[in-house]
mmCIF entry with sequence, helices, sheets and N, C-alpha, C, O atoms, coordinates in Angstrom:
data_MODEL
# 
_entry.id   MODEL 
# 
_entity.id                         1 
_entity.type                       polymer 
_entity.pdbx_number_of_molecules   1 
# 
_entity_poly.entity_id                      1 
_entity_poly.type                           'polypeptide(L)' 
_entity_poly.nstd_linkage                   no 
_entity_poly.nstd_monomer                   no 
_entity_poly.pdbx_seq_one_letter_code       
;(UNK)(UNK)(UNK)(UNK)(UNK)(UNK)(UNK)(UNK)(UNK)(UNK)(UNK)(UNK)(UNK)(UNK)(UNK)(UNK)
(UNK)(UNK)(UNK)(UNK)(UNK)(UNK)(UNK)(UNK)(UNK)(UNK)(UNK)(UNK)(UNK)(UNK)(UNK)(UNK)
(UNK)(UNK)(UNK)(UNK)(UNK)(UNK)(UNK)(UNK)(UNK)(UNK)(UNK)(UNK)(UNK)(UNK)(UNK)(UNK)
(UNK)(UNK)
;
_entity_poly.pdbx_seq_one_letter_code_can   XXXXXXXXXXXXXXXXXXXXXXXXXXXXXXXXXXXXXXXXXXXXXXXXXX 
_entity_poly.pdbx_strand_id                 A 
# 
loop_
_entity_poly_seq.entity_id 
_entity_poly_seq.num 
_entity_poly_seq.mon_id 
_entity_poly_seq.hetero 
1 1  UNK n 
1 2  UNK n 
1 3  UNK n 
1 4  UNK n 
1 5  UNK n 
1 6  UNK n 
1 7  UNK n 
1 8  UNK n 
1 9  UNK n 
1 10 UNK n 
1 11 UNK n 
1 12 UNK n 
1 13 UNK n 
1 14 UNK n 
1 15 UNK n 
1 16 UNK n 
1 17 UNK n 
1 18 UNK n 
1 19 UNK n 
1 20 UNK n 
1 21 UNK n 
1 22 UNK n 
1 23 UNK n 
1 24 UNK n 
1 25 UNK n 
1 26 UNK n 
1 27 UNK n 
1 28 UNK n 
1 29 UNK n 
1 30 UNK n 
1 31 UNK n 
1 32 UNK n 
1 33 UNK n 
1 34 UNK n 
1 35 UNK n 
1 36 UNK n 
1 37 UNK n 
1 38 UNK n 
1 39 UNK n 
1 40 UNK n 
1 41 UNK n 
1 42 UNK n 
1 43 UNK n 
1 44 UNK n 
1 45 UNK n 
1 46 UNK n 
1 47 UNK n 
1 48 UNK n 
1 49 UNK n 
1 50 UNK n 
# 
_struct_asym.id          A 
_struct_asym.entity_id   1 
# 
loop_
_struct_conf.conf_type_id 
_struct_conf.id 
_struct_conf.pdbx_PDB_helix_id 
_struct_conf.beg_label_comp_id 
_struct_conf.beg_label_asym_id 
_struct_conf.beg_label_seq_id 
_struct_conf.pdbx_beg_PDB_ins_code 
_struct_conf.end_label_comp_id 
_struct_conf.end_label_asym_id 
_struct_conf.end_label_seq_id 
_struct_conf.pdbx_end_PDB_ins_code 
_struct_conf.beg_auth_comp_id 
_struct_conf.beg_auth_asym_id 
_struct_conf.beg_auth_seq_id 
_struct_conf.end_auth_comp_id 
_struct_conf.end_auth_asym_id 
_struct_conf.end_auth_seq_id 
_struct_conf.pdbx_PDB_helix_class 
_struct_conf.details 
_struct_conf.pdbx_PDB_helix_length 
HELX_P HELX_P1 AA1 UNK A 7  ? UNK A 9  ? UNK A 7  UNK A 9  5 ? 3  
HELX_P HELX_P2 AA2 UNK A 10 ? UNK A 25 ? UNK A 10 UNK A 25 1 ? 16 
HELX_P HELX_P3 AA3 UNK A 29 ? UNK A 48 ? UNK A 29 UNK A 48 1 ? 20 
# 
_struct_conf_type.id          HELX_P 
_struct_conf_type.criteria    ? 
_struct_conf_type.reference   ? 
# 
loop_
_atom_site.group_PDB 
_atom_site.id 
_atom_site.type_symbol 
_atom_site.label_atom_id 
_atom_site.label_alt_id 
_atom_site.label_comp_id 
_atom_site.label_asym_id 
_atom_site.label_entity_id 
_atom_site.label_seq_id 
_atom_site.pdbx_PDB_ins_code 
_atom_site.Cartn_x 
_atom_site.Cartn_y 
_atom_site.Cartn_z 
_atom_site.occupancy 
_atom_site.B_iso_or_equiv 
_atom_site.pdbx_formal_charge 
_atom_site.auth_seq_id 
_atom_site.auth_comp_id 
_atom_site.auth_asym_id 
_atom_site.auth_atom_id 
_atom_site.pdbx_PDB_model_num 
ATOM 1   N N  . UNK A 1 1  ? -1.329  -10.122 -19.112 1.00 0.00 ? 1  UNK A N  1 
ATOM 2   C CA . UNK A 1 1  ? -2.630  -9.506  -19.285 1.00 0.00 ? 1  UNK A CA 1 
ATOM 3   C C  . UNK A 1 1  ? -3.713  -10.545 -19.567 1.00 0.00 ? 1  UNK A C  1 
ATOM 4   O O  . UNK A 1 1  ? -4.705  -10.242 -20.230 1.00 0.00 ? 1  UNK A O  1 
ATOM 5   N N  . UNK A 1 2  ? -3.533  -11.736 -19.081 1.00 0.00 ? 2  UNK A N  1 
ATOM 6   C CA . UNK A 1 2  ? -4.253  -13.027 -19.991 1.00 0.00 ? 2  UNK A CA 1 
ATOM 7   C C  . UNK A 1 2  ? -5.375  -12.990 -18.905 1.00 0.00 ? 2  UNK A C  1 
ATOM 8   O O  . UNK A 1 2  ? -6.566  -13.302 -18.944 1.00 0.00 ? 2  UNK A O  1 
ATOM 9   N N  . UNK A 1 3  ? -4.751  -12.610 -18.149 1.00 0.00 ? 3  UNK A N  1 
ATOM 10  C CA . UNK A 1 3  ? -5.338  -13.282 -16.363 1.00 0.00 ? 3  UNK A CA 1 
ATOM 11  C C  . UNK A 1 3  ? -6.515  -12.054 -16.321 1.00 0.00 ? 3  UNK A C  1 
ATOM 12  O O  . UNK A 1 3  ? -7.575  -12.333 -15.762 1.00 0.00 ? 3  UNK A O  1 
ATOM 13  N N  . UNK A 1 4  ? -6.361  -10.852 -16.840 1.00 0.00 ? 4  UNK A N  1 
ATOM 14  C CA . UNK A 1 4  ? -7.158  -9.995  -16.677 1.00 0.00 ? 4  UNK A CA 1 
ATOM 15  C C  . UNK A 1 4  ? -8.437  -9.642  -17.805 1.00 0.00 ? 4  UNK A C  1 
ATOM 16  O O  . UNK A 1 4  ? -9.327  -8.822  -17.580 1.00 0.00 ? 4  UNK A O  1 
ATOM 17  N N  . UNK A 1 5  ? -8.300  -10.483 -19.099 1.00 0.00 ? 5  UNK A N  1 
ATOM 18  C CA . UNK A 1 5  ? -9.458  -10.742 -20.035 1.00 0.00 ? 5  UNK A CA 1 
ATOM 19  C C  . UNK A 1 5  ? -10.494 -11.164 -20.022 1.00 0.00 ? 5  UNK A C  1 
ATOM 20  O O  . UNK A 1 5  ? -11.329 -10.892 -20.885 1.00 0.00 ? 5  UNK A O  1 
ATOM 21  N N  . UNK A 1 6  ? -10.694 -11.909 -19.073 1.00 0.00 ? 6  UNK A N  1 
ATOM 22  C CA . UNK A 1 6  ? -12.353 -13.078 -18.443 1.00 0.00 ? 6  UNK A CA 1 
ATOM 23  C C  . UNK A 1 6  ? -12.805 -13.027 -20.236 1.00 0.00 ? 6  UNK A C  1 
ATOM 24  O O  . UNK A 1 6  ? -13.801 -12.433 -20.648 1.00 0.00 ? 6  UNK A O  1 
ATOM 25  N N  . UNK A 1 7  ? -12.285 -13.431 -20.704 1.00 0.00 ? 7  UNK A N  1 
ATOM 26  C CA . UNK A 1 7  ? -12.772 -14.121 -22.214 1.00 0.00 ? 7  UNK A CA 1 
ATOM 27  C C  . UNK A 1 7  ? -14.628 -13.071 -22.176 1.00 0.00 ? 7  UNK A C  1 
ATOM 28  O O  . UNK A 1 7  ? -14.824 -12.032 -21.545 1.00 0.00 ? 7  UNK A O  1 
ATOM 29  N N  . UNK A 1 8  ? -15.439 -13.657 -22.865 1.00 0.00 ? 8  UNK A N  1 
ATOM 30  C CA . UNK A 1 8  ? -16.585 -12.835 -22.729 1.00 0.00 ? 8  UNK A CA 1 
ATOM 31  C C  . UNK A 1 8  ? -17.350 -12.749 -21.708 1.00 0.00 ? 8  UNK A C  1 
ATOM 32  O O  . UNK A 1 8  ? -18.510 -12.390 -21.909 1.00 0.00 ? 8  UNK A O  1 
ATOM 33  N N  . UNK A 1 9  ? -17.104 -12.918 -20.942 1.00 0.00 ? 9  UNK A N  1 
ATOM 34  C CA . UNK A 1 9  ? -17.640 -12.175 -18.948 1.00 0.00 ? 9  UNK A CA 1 
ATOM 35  C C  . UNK A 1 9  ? -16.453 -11.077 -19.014 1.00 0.00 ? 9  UNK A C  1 
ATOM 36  O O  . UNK A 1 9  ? -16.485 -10.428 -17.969 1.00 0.00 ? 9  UNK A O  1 
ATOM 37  N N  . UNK A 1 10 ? -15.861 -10.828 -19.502 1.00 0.00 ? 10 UNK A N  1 
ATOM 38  C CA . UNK A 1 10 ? -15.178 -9.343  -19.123 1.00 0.00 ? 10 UNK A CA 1 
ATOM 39  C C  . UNK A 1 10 ? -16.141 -8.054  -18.653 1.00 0.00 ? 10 UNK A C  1 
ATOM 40  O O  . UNK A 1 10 ? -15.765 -7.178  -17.874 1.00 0.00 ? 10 UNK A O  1 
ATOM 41  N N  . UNK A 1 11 ? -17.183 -8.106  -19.153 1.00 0.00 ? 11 UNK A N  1 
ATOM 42  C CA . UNK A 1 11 ? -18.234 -6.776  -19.531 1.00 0.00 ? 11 UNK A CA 1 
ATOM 43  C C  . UNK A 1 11 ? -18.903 -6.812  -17.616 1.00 0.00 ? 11 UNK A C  1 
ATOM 44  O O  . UNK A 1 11 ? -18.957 -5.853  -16.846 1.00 0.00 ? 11 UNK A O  1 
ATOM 45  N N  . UNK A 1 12 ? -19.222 -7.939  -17.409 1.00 0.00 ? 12 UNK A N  1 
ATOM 46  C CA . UNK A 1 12 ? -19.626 -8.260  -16.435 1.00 0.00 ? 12 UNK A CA 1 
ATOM 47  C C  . UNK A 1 12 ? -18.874 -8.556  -15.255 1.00 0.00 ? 12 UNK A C  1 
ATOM 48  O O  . UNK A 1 12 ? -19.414 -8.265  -14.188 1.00 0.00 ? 12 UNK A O  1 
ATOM 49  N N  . UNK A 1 13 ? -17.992 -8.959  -15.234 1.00 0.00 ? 13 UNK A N  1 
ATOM 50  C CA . UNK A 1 13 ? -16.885 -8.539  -14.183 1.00 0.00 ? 13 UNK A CA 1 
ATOM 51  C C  . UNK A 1 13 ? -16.235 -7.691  -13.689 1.00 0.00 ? 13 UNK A C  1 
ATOM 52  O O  . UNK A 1 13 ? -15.708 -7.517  -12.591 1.00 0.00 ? 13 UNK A O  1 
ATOM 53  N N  . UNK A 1 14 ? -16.382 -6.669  -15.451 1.00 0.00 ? 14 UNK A N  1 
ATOM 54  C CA . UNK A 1 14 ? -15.409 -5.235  -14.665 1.00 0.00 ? 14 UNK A CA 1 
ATOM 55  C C  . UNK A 1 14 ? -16.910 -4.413  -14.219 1.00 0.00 ? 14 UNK A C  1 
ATOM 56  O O  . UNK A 1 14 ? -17.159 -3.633  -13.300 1.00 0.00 ? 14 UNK A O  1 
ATOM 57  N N  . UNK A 1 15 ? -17.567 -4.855  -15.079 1.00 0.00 ? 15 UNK A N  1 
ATOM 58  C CA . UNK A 1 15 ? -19.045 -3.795  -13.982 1.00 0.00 ? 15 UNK A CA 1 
ATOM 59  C C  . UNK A 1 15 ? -18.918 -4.220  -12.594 1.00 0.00 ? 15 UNK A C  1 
ATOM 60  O O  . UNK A 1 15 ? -18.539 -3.584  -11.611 1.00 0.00 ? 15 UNK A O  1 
ATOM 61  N N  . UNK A 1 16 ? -19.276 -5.315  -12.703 1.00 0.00 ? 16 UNK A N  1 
ATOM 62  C CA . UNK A 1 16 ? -19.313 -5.722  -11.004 1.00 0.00 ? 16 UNK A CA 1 
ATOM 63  C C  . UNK A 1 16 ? -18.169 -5.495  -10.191 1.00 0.00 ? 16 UNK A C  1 
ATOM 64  O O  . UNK A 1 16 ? -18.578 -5.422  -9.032  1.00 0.00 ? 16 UNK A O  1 
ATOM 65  N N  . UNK A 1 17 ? -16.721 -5.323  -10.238 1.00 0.00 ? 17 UNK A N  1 
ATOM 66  C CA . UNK A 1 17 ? -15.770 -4.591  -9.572  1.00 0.00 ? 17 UNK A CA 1 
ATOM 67  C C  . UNK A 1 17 ? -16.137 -3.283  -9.583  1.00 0.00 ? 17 UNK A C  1 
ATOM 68  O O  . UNK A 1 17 ? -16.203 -2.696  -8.503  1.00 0.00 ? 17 UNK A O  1 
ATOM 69  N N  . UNK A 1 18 ? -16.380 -2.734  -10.555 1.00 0.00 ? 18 UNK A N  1 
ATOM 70  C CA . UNK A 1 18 ? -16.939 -1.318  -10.372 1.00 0.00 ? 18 UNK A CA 1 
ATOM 71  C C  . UNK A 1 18 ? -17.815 -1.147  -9.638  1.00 0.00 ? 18 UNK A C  1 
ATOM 72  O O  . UNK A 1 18 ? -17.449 -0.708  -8.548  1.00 0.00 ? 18 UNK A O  1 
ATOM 73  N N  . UNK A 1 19 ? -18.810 -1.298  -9.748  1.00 0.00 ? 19 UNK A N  1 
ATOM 74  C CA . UNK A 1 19 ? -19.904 -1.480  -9.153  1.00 0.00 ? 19 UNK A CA 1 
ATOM 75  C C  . UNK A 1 19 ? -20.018 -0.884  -7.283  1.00 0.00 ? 19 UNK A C  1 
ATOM 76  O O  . UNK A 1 19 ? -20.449 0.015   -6.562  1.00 0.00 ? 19 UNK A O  1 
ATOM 77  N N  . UNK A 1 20 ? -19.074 -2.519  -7.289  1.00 0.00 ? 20 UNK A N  1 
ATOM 78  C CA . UNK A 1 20 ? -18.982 -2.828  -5.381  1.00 0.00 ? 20 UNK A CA 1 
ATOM 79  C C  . UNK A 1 20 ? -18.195 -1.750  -5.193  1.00 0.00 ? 20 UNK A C  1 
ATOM 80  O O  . UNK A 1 20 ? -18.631 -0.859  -4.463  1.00 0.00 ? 20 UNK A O  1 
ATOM 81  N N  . UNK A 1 21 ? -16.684 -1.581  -5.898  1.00 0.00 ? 21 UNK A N  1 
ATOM 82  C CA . UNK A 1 21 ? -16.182 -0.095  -5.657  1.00 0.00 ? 21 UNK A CA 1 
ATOM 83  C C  . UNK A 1 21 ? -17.102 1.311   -5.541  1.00 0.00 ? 21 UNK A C  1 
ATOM 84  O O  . UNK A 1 21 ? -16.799 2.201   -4.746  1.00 0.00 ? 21 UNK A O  1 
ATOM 85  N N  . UNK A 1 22 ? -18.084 1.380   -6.300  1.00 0.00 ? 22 UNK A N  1 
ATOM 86  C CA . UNK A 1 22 ? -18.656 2.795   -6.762  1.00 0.00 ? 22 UNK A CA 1 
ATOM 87  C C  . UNK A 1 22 ? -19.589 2.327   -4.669  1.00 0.00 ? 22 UNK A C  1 
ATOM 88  O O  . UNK A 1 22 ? -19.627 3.296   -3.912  1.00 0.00 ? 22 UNK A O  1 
ATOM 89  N N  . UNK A 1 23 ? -19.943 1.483   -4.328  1.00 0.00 ? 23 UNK A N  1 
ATOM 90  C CA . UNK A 1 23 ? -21.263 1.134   -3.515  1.00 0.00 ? 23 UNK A CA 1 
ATOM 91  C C  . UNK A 1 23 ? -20.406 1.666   -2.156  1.00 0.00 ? 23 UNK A C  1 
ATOM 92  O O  . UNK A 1 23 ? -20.723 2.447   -1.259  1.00 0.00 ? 23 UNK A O  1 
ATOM 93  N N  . UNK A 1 24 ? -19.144 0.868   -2.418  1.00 0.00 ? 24 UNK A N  1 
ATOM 94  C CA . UNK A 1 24 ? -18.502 0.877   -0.422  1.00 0.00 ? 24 UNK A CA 1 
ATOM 95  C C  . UNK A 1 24 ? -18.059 2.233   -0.485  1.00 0.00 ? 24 UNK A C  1 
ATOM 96  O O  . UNK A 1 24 ? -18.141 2.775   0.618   1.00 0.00 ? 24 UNK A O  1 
ATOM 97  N N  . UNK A 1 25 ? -17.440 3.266   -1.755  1.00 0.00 ? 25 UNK A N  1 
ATOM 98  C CA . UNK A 1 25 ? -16.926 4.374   -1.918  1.00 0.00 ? 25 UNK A CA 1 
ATOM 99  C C  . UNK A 1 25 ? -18.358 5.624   -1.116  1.00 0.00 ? 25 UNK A C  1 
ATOM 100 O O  . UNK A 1 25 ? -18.191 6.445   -0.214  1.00 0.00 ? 25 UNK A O  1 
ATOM 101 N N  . UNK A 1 26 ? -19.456 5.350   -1.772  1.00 0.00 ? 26 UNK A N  1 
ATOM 102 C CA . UNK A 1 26 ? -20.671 6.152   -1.721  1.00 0.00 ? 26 UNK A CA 1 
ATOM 103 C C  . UNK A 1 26 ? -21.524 5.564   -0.321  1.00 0.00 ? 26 UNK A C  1 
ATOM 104 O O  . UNK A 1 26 ? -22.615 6.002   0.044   1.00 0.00 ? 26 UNK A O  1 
ATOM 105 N N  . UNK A 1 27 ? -20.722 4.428   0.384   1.00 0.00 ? 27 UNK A N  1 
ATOM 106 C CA . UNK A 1 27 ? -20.915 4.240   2.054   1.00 0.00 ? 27 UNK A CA 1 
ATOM 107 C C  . UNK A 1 27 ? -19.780 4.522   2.771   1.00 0.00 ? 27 UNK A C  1 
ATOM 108 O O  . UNK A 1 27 ? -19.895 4.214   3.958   1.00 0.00 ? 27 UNK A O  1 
ATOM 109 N N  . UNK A 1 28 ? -18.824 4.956   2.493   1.00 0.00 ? 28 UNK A N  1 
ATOM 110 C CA . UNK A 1 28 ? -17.380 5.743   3.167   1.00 0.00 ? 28 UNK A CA 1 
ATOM 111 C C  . UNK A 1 28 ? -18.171 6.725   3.017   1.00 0.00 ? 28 UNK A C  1 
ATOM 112 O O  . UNK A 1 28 ? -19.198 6.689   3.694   1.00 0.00 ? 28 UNK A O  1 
ATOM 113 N N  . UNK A 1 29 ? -17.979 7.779   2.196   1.00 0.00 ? 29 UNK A N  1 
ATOM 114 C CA . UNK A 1 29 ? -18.256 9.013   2.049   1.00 0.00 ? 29 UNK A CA 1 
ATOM 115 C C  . UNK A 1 29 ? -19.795 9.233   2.892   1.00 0.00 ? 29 UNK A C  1 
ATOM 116 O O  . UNK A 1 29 ? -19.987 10.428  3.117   1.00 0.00 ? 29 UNK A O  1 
ATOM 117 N N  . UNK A 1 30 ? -20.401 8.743   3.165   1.00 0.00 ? 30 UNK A N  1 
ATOM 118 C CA . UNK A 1 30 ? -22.120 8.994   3.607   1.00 0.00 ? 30 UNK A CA 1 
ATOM 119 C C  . UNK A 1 30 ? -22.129 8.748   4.929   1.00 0.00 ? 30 UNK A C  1 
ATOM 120 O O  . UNK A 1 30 ? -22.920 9.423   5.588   1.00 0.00 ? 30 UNK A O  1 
ATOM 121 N N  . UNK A 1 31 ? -21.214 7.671   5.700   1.00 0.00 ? 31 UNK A N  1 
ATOM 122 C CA . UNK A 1 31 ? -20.925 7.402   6.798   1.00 0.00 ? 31 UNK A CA 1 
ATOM 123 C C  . UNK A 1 31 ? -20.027 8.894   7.520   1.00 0.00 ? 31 UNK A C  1 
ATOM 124 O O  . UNK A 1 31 ? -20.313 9.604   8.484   1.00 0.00 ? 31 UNK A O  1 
ATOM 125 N N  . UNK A 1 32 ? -19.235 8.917   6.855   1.00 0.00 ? 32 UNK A N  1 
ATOM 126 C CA . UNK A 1 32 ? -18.352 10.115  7.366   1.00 0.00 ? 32 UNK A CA 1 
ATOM 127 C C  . UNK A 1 32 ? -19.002 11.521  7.528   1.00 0.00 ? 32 UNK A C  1 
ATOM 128 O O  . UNK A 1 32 ? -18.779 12.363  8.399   1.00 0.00 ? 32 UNK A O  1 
ATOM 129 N N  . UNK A 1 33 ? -19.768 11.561  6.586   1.00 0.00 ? 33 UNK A N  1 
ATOM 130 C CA . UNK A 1 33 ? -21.108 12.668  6.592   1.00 0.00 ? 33 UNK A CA 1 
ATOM 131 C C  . UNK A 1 33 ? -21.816 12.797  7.590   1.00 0.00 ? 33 UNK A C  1 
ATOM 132 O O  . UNK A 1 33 ? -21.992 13.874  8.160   1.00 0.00 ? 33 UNK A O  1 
ATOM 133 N N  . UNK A 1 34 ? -22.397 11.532  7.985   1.00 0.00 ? 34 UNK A N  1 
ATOM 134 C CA . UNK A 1 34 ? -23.312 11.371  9.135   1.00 0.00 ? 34 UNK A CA 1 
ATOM 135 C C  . UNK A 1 34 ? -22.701 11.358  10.564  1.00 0.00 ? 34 UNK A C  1 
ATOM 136 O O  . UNK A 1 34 ? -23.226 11.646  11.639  1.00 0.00 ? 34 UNK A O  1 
ATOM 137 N N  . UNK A 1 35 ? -21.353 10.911  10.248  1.00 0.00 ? 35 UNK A N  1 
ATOM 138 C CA . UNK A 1 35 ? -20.498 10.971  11.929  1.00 0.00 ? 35 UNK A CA 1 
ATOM 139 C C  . UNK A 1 35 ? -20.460 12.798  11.957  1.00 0.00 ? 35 UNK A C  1 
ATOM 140 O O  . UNK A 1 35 ? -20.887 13.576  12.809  1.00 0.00 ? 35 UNK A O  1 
ATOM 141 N N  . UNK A 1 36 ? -19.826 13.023  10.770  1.00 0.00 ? 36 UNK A N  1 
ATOM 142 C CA . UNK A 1 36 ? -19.574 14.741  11.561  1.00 0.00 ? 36 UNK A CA 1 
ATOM 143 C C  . UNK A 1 36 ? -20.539 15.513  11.980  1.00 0.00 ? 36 UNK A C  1 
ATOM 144 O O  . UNK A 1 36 ? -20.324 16.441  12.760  1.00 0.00 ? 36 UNK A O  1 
ATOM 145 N N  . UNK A 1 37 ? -22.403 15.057  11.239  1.00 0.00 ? 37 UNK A N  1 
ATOM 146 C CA . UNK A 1 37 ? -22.997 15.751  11.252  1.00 0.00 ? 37 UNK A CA 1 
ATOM 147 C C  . UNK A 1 37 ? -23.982 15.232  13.028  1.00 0.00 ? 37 UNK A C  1 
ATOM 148 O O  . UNK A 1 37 ? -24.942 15.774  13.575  1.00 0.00 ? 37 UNK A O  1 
ATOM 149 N N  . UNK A 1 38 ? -23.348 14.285  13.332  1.00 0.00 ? 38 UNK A N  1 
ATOM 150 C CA . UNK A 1 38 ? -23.583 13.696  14.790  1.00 0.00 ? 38 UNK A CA 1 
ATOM 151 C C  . UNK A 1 38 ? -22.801 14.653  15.761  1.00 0.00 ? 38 UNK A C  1 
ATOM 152 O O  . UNK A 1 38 ? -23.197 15.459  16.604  1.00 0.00 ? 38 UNK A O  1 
ATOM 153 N N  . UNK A 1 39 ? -21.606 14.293  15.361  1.00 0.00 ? 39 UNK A N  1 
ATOM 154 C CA . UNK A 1 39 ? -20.768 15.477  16.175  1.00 0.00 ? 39 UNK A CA 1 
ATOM 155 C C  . UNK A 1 39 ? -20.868 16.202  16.442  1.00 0.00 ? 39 UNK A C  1 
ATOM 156 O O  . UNK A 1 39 ? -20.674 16.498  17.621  1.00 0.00 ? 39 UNK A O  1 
ATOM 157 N N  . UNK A 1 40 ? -21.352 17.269  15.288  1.00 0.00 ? 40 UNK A N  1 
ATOM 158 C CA . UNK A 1 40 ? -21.340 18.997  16.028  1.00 0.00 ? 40 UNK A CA 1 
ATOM 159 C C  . UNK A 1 40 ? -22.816 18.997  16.261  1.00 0.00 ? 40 UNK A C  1 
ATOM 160 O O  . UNK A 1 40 ? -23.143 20.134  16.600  1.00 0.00 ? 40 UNK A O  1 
ATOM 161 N N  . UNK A 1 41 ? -23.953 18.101  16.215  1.00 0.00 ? 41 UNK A N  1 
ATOM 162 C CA . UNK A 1 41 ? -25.292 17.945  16.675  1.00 0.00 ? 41 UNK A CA 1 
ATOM 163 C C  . UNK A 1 41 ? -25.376 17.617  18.245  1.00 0.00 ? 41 UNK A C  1 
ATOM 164 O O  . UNK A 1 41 ? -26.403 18.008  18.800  1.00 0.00 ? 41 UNK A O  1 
ATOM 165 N N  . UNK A 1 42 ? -24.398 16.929  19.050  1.00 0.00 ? 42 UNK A N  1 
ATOM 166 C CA . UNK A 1 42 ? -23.977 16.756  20.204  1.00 0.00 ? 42 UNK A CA 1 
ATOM 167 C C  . UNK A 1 42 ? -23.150 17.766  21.025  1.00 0.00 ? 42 UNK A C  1 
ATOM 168 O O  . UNK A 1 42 ? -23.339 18.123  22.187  1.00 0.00 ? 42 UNK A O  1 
ATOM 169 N N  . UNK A 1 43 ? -22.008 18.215  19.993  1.00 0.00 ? 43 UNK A N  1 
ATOM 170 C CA . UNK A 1 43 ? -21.354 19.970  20.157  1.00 0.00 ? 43 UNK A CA 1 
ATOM 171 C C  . UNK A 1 43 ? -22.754 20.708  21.320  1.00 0.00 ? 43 UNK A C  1 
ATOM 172 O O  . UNK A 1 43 ? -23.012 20.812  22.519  1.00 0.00 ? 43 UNK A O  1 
ATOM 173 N N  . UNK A 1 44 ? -23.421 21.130  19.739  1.00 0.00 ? 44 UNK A N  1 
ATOM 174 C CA . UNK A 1 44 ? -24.669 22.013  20.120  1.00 0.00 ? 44 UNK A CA 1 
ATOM 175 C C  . UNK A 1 44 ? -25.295 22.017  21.020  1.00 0.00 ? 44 UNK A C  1 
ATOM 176 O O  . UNK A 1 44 ? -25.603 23.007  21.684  1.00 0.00 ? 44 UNK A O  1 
ATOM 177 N N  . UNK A 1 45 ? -25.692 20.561  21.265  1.00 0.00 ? 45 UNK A N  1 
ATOM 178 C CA . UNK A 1 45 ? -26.971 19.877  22.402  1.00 0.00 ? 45 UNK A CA 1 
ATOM 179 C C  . UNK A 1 45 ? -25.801 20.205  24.063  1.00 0.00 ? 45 UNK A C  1 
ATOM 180 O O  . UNK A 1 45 ? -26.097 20.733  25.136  1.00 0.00 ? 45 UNK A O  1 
ATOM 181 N N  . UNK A 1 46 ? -24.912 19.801  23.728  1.00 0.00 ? 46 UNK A N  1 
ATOM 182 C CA . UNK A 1 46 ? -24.433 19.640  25.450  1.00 0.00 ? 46 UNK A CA 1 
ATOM 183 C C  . UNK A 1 46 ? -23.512 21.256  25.422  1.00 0.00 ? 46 UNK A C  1 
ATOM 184 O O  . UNK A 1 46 ? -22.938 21.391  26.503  1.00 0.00 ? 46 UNK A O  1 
ATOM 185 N N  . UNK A 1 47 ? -23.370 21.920  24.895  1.00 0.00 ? 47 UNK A N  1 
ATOM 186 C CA . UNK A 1 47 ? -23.098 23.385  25.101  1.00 0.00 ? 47 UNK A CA 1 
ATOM 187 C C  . UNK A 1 47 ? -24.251 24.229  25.334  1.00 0.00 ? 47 UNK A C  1 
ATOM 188 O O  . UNK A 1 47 ? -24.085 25.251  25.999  1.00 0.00 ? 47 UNK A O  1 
ATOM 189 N N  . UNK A 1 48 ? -25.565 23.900  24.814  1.00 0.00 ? 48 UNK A N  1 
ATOM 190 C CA . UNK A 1 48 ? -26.429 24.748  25.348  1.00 0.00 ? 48 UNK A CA 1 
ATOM 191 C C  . UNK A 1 48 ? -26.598 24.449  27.165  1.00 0.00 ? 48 UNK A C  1 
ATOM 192 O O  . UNK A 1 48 ? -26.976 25.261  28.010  1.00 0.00 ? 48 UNK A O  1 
ATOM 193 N N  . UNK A 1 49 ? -26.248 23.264  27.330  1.00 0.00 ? 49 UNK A N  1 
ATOM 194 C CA . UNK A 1 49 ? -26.415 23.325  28.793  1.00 0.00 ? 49 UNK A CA 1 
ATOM 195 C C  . UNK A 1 49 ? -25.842 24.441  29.952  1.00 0.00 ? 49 UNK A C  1 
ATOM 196 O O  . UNK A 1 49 ? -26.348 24.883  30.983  1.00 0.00 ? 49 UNK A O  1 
ATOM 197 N N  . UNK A 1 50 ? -24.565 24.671  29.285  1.00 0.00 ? 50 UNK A N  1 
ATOM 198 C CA . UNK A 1 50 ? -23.772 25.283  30.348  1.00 0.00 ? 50 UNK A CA 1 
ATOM 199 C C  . UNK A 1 50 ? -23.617 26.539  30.306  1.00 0.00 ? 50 UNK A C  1 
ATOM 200 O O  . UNK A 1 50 ? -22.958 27.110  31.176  1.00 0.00 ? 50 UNK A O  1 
# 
């Protein structure tokens, strides 16, 4: 557990792992949002044709 203490930068290291986790988590999730909401926006558009 020595390896995982960062002596007093601990506070600041585990924010910043958090952090980048909380950032790429809340750009997965927003990306995936925007693909489906592309999808059935294209659904719509090329079914009204026919």
């Amino acid at each position: 557990m020595e390896l995982l203490s960062f002596d007093k930068y601990a506070y600041y290291i585990w924010f910043s792992y958090f952090l980048t986790f909380a950032i790429i988590a809340i750009l997965f999730i927003r990306t995936r949002f925007i693909h489906k909401n592309v999808i059935t926006q294209l659904r719509v558009k090329y079914s009204r044709g026919k």
